[in-house]
C-alpha positions in Angstrom: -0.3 -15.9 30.1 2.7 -17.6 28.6 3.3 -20.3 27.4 6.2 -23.0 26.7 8.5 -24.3 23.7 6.5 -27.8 23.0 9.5 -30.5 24.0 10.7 -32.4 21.3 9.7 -35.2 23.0 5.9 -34.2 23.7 2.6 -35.9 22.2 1.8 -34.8 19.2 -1.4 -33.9 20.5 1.1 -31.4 22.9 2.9 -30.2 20.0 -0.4 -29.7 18.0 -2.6 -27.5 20.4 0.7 -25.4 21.7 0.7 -24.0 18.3 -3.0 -23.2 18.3 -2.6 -20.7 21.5 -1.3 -17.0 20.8 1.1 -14.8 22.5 -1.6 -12.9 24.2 -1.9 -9.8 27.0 -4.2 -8.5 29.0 -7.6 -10.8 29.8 -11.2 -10.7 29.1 -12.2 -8.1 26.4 -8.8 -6.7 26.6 -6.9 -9.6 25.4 -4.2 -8.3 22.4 -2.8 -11.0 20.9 0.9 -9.8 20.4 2.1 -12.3 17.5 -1.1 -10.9 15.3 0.1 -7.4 16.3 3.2 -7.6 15.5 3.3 -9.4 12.2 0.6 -7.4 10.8 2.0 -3.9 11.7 5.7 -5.9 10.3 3.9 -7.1 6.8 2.2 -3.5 6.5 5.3 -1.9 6.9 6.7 -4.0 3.7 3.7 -3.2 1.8 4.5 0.6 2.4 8.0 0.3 1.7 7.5 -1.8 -1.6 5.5 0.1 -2.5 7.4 3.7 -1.5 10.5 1.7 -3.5 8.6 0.9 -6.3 6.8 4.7 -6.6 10.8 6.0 -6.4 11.9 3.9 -9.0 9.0 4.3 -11.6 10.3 5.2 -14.4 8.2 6.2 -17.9 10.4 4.1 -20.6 11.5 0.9 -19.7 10.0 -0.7 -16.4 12.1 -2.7 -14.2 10.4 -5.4 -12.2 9.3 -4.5 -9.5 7.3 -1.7 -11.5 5.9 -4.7 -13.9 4.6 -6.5 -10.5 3.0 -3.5 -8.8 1.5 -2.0 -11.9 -0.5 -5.6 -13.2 -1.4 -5.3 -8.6 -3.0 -1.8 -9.2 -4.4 -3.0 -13.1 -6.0 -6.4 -11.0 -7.6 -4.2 -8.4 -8.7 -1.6 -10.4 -10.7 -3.8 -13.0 -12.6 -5.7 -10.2 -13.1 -3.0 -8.4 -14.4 -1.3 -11.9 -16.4 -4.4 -12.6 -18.2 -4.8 -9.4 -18.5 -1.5 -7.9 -20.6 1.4 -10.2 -20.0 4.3 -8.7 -16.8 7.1 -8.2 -13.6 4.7 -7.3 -11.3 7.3 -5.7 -11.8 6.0 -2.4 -12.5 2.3 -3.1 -10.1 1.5 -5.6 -6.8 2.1 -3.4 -8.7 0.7 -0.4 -9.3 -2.6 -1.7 -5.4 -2.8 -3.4 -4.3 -1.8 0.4 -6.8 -4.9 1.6 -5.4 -7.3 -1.2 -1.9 -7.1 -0.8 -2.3 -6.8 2.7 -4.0 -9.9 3.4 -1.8 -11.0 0.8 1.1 -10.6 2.8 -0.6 -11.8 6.1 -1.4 -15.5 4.0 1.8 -15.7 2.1 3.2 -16.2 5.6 2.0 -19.8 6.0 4.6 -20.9 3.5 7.4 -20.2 6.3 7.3 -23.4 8.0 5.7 -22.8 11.6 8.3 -23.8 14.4 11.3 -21.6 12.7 10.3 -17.8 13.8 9.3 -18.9 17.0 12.8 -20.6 17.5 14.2 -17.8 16.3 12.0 -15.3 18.7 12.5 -17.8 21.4 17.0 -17.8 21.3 17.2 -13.8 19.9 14.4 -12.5 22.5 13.9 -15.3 24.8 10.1 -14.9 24.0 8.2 -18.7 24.6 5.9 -18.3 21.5 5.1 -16.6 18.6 2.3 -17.4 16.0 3.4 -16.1 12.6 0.1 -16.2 10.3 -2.1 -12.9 11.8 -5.1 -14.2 9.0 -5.2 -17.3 11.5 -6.3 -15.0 14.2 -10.7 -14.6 13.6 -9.9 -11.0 15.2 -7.5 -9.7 12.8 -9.5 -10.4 9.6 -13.0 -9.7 12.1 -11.2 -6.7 12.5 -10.0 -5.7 9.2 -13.6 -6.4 8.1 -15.0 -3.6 10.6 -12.7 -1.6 9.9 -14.1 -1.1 6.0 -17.2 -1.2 6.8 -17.1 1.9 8.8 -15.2 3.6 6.2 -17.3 2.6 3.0 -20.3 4.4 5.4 -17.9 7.4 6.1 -16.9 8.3 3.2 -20.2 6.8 1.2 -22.1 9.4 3.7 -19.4 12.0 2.4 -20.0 11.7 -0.8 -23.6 11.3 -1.5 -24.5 12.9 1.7 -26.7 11.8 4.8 -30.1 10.6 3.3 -28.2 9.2 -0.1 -31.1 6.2 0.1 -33.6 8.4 -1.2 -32.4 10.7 -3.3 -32.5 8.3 -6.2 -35.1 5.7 -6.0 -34.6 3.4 -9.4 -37.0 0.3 -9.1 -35.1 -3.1 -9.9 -37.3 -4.4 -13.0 -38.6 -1.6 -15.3 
């Protein structure tokens, strides 16, 4: 399906519910919604490299900037993740900072005012539309949220092995 650069002319009821469609493929079941694609693999590559450019430059005296703002990130995530999760954090700890700044990243996109990317897409790539927030997309966030809860049971199954429920029966009042 495609769809078409709202006129400058239109309703605003027009201009309103063209930018509530996505750039999608495929129908039914197997409908990818390429704007939500495409920014979120885009913002995860910037987490990687900020992060890759911050890792290269760490230095042990005096920390530049970037180093300041990724190290009070990891400090953040680390104390919640110490505060509301008792148990080995080796797995969850860089899990949720990768989910934070992610998501993050995915919201901090609203404040790039909505019509300019798609201009942009629409006179370099002669693509129609794009939507650039992927959090305003249920299936990327539903998707994100699968996503760790397969892995908390992976890896929780991993390291406490299969039957972890009753190995260690502790009643809630004693």
């Amino acid at each position: 399906m495609r769809f078409t650069v709202a006129a400058a002319g239109s309703s605003p009821t027009e201009y309103v519910s063209h930018h509530l469609g996505h750039l999608t493929v495929g129908e039914g079941l197997w409908t990818f919604h390429l704007d939500t694609l495409f920014f979120s693999i885009a913002l995860g590559a910037v987490m990687v490299f900020m992060f890759w450019l911050a890792a290269r430059r760490a230095t042990a005296g005096v920390p530049g900037k970037l180093q300041n703002f990724i190290e009070v990130l990891v400090d953040f995530v680390d104390n919640s993740v110490k505060e509301s999760f008792h148990g080995p954090r080796q797995f969850v700890a860089p899990l949720a900072l990768t989910i934070f700044v992610w998501v993050f990243l995915w919201n901090i996109m609203d404040l790039v005012p909505v019509d300019y990317i798609p201009l942009l897409a629409n006179k370099v790539f002669g693509l129609e539309y794009m939507r650039v927030v992927p959090s305003a997309d249920v299936n990327a966030p539903f998707a994100l949220s699968l996503s760790v809860l397969v892995l908390i049971l992976v890896y929780s199954v991993k390291g406490k092995g299969f039957i972890f429920l009753s190995c260690r029966y502790r009643p809630l009042f004693s």
